[in-house]
MMTF fields as JSON, N, C-alpha, C and O atoms, coordinates in Angstrom:
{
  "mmtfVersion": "1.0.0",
  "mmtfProducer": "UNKNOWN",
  "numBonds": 475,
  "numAtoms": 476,
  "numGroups": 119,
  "numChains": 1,
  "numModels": 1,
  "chainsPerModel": [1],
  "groupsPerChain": [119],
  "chainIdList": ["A"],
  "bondAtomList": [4, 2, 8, 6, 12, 10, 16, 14, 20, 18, 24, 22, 28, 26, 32, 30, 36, 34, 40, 38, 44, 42, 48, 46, 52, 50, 56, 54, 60, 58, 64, 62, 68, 66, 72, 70, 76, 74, 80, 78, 84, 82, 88, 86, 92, 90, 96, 94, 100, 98, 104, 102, 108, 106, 112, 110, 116, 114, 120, 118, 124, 122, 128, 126, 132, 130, 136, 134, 140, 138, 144, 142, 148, 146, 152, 150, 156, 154, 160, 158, 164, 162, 168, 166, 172, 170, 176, 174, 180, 178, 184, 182, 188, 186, 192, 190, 196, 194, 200, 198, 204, 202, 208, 206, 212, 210, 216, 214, 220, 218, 224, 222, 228, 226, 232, 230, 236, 234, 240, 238, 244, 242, 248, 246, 252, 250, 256, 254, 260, 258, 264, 262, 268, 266, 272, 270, 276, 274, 280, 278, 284, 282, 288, 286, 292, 290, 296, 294, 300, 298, 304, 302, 308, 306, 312, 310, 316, 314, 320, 318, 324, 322, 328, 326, 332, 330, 336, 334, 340, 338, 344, 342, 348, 346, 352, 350, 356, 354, 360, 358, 364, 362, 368, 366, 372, 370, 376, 374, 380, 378, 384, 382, 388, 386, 392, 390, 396, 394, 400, 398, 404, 402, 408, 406, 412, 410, 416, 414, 420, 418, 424, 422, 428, 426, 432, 430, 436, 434, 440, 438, 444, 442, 448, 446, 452, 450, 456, 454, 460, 458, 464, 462, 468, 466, 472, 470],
  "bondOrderList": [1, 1, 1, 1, 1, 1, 1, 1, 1, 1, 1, 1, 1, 1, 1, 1, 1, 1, 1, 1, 1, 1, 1, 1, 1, 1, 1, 1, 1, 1, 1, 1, 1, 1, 1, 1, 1, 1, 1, 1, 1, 1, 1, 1, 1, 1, 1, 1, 1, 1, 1, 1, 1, 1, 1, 1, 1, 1, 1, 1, 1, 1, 1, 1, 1, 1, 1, 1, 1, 1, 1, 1, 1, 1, 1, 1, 1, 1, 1, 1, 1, 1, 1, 1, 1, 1, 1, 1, 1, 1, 1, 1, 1, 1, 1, 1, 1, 1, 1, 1, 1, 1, 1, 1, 1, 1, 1, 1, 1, 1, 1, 1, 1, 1, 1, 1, 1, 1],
  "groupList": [{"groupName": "UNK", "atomNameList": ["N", "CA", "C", "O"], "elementList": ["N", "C", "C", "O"], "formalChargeList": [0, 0, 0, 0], "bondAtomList": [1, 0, 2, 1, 3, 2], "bondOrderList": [1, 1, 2], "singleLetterCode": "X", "chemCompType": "L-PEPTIDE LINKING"}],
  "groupTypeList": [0, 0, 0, 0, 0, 0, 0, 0, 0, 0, 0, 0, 0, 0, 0, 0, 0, 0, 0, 0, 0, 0, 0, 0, 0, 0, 0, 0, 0, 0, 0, 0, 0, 0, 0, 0, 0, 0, 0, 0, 0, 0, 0, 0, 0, 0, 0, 0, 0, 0, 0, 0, 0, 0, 0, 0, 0, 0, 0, 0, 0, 0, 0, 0, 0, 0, 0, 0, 0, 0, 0, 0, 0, 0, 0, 0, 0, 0, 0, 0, 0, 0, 0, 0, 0, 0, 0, 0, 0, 0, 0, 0, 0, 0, 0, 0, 0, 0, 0, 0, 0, 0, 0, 0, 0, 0, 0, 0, 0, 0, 0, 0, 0, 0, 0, 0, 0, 0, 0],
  "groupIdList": [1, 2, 3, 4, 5, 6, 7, 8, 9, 10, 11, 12, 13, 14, 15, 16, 17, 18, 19, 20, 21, 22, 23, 24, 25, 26, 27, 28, 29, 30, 31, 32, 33, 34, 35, 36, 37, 38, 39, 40, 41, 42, 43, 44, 45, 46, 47, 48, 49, 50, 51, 52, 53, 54, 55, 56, 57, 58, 59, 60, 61, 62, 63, 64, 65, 66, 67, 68, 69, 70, 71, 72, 73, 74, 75, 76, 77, 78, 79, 80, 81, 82, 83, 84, 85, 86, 87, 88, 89, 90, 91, 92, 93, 94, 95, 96, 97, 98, 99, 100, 101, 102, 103, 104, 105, 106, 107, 108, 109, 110, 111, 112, 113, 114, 115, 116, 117, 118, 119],
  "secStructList": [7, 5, 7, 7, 3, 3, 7, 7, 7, 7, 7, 5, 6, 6, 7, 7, 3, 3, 3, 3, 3, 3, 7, 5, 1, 1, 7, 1, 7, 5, 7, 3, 3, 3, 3, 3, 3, 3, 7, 6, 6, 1, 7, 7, 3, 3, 3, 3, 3, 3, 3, 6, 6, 7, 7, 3, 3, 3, 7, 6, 6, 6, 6, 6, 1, 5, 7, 7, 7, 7, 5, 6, 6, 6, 6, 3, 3, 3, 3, 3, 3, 7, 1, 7, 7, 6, 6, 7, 7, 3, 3, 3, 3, 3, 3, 3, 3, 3, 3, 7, 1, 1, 1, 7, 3, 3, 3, 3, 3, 7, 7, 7, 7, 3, 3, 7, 7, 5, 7],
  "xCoordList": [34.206, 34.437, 34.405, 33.515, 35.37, 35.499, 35.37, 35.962, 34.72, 34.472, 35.755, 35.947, 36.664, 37.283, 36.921, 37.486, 36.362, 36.103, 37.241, 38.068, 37.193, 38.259, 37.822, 36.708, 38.604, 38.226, 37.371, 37.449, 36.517, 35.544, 36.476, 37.705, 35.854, 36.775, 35.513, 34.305, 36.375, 35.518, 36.018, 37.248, 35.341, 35.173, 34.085, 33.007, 34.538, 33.617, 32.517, 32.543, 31.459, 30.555, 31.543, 32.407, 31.121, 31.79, 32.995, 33.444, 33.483, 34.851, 34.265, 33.231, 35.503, 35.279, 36.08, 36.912, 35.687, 36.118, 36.006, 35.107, 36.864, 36.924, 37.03, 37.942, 35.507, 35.729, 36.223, 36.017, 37.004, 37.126, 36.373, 35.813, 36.589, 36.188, 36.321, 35.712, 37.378, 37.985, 37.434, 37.353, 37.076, 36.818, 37.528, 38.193, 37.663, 38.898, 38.119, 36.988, 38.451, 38.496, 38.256, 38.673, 37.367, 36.7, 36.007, 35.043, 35.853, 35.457, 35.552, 36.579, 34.338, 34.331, 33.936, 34.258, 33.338, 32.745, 31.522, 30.702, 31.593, 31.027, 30.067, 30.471, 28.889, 27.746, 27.678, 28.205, 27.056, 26.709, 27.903, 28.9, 27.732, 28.722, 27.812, 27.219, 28.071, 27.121, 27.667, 28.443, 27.381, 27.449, 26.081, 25.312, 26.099, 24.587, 25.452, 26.654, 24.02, 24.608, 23.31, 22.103, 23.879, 22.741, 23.067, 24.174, 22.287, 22.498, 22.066, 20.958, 22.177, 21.59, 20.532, 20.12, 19.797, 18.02, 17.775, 16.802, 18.302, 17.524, 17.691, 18.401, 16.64, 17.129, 18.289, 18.437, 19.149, 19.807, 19.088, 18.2, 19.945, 19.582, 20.289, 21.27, 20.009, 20.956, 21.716, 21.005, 22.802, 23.518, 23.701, 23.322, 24.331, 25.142, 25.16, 25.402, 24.932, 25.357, 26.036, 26.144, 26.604, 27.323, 27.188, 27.342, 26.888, 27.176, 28.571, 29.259, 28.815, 30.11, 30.22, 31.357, 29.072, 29.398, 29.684, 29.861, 29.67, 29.473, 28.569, 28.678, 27.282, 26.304, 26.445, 27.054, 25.444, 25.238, 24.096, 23.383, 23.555, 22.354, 22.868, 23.89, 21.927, 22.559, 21.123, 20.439, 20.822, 20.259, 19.747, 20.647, 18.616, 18.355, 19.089, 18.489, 19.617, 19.848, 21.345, 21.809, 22.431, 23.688, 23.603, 24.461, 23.343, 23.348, 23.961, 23.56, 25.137, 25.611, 27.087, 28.254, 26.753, 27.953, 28.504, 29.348, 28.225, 28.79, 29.073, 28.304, 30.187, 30.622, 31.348, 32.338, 30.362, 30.88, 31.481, 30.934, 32.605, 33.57, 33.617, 32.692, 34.719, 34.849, 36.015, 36.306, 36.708, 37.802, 37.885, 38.517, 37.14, 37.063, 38.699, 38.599, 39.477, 40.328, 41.201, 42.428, 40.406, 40.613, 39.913, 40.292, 38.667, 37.545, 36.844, 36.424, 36.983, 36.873, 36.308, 36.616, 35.443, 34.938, 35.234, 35.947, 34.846, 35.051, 34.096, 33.43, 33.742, 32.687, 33.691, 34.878, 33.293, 33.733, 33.008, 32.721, 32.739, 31.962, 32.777, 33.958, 31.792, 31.974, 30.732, 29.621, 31.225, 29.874, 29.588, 28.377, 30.47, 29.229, 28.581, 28.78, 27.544, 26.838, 25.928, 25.387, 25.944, 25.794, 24.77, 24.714, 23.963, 22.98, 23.623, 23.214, 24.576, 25.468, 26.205, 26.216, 26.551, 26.794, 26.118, 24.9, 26.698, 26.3, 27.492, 28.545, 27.427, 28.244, 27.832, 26.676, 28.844, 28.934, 29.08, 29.576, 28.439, 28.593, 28.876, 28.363, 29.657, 29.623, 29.025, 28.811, 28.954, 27.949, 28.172, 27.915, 28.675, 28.407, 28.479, 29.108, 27.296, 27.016, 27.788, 27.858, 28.494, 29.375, 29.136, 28.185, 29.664, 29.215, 30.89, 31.949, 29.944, 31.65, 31.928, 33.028, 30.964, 31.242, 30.299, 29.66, 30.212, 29.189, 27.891, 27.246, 27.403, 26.622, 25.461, 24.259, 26.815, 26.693, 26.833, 27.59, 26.011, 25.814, 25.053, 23.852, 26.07, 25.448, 26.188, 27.094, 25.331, 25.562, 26.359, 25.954, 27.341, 28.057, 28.459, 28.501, 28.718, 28.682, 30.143, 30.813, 30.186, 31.461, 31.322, 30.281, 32.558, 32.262, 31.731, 31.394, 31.719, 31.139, 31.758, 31.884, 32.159, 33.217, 32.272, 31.314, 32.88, 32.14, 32.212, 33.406, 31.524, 31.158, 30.984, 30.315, 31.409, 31.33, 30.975, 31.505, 30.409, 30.226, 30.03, 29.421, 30.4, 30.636, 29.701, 29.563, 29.367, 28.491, 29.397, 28.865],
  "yCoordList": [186.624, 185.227, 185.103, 185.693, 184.331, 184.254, 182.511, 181.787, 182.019, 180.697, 180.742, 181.851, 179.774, 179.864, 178.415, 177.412, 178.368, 177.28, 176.767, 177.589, 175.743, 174.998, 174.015, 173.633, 173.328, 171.771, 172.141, 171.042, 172.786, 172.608, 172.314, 172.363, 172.047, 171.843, 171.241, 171.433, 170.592, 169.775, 168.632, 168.619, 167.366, 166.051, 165.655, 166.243, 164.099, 163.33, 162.981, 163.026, 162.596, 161.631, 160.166, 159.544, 159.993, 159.256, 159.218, 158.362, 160.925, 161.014, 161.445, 161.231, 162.078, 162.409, 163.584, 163.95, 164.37, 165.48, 165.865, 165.392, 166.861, 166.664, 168.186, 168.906, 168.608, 170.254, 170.368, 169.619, 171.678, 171.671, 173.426, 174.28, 173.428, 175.009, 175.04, 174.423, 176.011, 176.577, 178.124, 179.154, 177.632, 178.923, 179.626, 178.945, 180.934, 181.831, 182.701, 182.793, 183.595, 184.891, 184.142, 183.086, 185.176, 185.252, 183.983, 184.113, 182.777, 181.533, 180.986, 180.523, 181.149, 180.558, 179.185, 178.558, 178.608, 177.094, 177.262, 178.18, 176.435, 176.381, 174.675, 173.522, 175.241, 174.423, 173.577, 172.466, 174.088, 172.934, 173.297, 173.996, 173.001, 173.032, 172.069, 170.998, 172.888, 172.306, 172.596, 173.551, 171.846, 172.609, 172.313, 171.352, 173.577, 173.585, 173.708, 173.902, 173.46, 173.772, 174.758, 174.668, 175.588, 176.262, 175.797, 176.105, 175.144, 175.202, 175.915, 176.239, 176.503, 177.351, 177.282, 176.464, 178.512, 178.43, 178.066, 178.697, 177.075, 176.628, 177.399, 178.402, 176.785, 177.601, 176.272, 175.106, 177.476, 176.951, 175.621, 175.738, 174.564, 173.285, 173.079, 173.794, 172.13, 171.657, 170.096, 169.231, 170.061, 168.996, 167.931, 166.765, 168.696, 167.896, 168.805, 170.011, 168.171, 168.959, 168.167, 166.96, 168.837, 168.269, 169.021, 170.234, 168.164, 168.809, 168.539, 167.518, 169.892, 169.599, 168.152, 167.717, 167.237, 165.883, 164.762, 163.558, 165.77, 164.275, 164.192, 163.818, 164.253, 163.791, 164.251, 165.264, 162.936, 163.83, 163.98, 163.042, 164.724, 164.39, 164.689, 165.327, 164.083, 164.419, 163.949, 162.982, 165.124, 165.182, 163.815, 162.978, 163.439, 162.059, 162.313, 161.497, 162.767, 162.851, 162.597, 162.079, 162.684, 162.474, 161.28, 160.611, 160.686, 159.79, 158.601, 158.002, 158.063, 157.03, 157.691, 157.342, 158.327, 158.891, 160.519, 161.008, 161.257, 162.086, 161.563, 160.905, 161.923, 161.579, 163.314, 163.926, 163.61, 165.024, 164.507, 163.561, 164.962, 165.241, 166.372, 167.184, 166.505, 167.94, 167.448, 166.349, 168.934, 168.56, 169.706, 170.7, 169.627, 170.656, 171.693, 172.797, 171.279, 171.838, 172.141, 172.165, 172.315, 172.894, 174.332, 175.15, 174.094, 174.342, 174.165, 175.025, 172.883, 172.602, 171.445, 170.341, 171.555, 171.034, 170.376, 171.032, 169.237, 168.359, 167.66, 166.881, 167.821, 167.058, 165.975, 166.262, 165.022, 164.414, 163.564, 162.42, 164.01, 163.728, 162.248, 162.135, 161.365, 160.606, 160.26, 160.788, 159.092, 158.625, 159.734, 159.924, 161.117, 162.348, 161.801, 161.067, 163.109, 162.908, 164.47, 165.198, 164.676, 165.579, 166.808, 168.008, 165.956, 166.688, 167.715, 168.75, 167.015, 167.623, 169.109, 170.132, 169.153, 170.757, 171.468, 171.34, 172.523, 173.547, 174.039, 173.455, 175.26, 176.032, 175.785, 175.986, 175.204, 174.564, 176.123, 177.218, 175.638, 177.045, 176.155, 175.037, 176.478, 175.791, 177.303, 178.49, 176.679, 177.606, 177.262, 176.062, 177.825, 177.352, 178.418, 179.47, 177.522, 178.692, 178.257, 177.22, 179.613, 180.274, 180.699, 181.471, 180.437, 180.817, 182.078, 182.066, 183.06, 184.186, 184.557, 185.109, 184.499, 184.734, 183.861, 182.901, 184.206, 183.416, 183.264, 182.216, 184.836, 185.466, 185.632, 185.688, 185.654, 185.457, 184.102, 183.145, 184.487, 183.276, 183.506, 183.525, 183.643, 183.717, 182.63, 181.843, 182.92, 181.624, 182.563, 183.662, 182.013, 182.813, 181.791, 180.58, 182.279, 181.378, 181.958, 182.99, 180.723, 180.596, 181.458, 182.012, 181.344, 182.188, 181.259, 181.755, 180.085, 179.405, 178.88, 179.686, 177.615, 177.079, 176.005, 175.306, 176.135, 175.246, 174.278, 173.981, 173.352, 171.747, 171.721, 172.665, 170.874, 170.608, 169.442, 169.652, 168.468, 167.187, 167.324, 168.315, 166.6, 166.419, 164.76, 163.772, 165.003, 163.655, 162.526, 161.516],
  "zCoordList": [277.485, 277.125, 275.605, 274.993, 274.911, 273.54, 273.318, 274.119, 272.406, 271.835, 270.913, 270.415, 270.587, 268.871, 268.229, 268.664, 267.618, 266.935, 265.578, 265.182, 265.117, 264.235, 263.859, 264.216, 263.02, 262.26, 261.338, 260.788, 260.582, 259.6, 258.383, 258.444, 257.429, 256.108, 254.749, 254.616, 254.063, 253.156, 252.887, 252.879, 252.593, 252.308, 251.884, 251.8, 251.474, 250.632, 251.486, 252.716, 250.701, 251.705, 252.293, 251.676, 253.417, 254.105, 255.051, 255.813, 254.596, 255.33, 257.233, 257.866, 257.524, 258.485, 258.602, 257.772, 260.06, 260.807, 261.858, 262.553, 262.375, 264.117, 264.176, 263.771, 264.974, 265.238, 266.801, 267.757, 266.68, 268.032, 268.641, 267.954, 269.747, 270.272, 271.697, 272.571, 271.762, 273.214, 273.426, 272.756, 274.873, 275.382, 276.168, 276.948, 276.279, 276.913, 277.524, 277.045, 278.739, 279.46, 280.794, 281.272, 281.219, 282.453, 282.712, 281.957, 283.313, 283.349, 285.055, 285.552, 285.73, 286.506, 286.524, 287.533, 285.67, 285.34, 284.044, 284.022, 283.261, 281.828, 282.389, 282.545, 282.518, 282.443, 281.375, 281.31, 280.584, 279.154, 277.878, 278.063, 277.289, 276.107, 274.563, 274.442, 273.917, 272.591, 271.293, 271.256, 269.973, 268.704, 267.929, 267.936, 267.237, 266.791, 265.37, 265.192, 264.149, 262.948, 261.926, 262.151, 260.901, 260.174, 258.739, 258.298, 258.022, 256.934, 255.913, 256.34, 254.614, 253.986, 253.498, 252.676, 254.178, 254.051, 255.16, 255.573, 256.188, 257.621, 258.224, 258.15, 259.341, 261.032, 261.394, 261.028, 262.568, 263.111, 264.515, 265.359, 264.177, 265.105, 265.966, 266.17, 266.646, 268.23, 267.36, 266.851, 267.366, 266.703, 268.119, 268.236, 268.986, 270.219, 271.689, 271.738, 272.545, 273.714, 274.468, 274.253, 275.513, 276.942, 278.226, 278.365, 279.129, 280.06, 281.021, 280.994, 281.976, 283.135, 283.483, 283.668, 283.615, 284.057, 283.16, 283.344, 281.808, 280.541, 280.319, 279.151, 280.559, 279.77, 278.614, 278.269, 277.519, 275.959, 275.49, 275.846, 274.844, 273.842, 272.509, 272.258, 271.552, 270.078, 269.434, 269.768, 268.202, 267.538, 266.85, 266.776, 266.378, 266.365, 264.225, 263.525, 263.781, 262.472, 262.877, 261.861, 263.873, 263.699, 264.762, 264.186, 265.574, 266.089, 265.719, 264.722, 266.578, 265.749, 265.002, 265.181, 264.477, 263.199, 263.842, 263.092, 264.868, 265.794, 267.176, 267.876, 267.437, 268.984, 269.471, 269.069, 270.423, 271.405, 272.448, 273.013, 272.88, 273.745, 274.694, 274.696, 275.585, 276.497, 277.346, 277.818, 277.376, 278.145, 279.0, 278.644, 280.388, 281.173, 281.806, 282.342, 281.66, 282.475, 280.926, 280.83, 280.006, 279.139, 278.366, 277.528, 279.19, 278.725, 276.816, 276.041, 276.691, 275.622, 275.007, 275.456, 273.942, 273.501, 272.214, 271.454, 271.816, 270.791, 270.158, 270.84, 268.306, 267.573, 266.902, 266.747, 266.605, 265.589, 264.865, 265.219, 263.991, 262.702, 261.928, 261.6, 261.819, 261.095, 260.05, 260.106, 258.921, 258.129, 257.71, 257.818, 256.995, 257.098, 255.208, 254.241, 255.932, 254.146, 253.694, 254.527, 252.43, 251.927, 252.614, 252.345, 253.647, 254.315, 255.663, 256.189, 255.839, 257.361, 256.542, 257.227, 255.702, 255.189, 255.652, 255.522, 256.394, 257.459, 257.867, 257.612, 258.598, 259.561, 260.477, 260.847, 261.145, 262.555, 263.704, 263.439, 264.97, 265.978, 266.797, 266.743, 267.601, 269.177, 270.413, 270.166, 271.421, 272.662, 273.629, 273.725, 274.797, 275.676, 276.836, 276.952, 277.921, 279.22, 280.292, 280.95, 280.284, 281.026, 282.375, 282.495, 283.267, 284.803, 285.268, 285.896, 284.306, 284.799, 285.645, 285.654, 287.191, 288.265, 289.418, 288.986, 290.92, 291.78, 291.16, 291.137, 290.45, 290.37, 288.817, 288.555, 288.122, 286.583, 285.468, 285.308, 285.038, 283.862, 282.309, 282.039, 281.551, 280.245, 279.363, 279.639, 277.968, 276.99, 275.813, 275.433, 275.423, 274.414, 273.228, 273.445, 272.113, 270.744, 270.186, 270.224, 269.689, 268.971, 266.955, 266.598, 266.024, 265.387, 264.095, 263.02, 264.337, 263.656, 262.363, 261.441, 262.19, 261.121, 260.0, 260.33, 258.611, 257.675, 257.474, 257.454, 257.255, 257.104, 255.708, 255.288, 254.811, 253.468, 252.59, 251.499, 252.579, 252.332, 250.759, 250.356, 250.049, 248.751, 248.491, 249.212, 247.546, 246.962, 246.191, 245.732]
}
């Protein structure tokens, strides 16, 4: 199973951006779906998740100004960043667990794209 992630870039404070990340191979059904972010010097955090039914959670720091998406019969996932601000600079990862067979289930990560916020 391969993640590809997209959308990172750079902008002002205030702009916006829309990551995306598709997953490919072997895919019997993808449980949760998430993007986490690391910024330099941090540990990596939980930004957003989803699950197969829609649910969301989101980090109480993007709340409001991120909206996660998913488009199952795509297998794919969607951030979109709004309101950003100088603190959201990070490399974005997306993740998600994979159900590759009856039997199997692992969590695999995407290759991880940059976030840039300018002051």
């Amino acid at each position: 199973v391969q993640l590809q992630a997209s959308g990172g870039g750079s902008v002002q404070a205030g702009g916006s951006l829309r990551l995306s990340c598709a997953a490919s191979g072997t895919i019997y059904s993808i449980d949760l779906m998430a993007w986490y972010r690391q910024a330099p010097g941090k540990q990596r955090e939980l930004v957003a998740g989803i699950t197969s039914g829609g649910s969301t959670n989101y980090a109480d720091s993007v709340k409001g100004r991120f909206t996660l998406s998913r488009d199952n019969a795509k297998n794919s996932v969607y951030l979109s960043l709004n309101s950003l601000k100088p603190e959201d600079t990070a490399v974005y990862y997306c993740s998600a667990l994979v159900q590759t067979s009856r039997i199997g289930r692992s969590n695999y990560w995407g290759q991880g794209t940059l976030v840039t916020v300018s002051s």
